[in-house]
N, C-alpha and C positions, 0 to 999 in steps of 0.2 A: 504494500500500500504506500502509495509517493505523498510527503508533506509538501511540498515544493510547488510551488504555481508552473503549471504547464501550460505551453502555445501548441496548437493544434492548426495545419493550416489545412481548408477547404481544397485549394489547388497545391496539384506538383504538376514540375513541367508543363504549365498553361493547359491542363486540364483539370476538373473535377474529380478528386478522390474518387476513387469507388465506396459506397457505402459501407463495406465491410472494411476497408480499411478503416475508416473513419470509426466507427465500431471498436474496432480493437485499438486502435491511439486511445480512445476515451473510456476503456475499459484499465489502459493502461495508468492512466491518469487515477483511478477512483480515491479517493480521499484527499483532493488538492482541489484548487480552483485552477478553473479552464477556460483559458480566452481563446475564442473561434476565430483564427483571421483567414475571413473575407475579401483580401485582398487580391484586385482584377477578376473578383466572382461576380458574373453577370446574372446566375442562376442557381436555383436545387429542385433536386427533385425530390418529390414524395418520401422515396426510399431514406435521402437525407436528413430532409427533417424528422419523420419519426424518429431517428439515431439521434438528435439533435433534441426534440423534448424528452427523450428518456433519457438522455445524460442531462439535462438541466433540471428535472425532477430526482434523478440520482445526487444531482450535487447539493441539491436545496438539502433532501435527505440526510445526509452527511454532515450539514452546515458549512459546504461551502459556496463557492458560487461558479454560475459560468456566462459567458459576456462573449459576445462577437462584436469583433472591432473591424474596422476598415473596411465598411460597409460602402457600398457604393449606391446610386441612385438607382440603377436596375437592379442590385439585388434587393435594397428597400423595396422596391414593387414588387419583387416578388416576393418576395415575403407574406404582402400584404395580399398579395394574390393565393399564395397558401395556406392563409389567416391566421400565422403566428409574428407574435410582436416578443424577443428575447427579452428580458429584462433590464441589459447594459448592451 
């Protein structure tokens, strides 16, 4: 279990994680705070965000937190289009 604040990022090599990665980075994380960077992420899909509230209800759980930074204007819309608002 890591103490240690962990950065998780949505892209490698100018594409989007796969889901299970992303899964297992925030699996690896559990017991820390998790910042999501969004950084040049235009998009998620479905498969993501579920991965994405089950780790932010895991880390509430834990008392820690988790935050997507470097958000951009199209991934804000999408967001909003998947009808999740992160908490930071």
């Amino acid at each position: 279990m890591s103490e240690q604040a962990v950065t998780v990022p949505l892209q490698r090599d100018g594409k989007l994680v796969d889901p299970a990665e992303l899964l297992e980075a925030l699996l690896g994380a559990d017991g820390a705070d998790v910042t999501i960077d969004a950084a040049d992420t235009p998009l998620l899909t479905s498969r993501h965000l579920q991965v994405l509230i089950a780790a932010e209800r895991r880390t509430r759980e834990t008392a820690h937190s988790l935050s997507v930074t470097n958000r951009n204007e199209q991934f804000e819309s999408c967001l909003a289009l998947l009808g999740w608002q992160p908490n930071s």
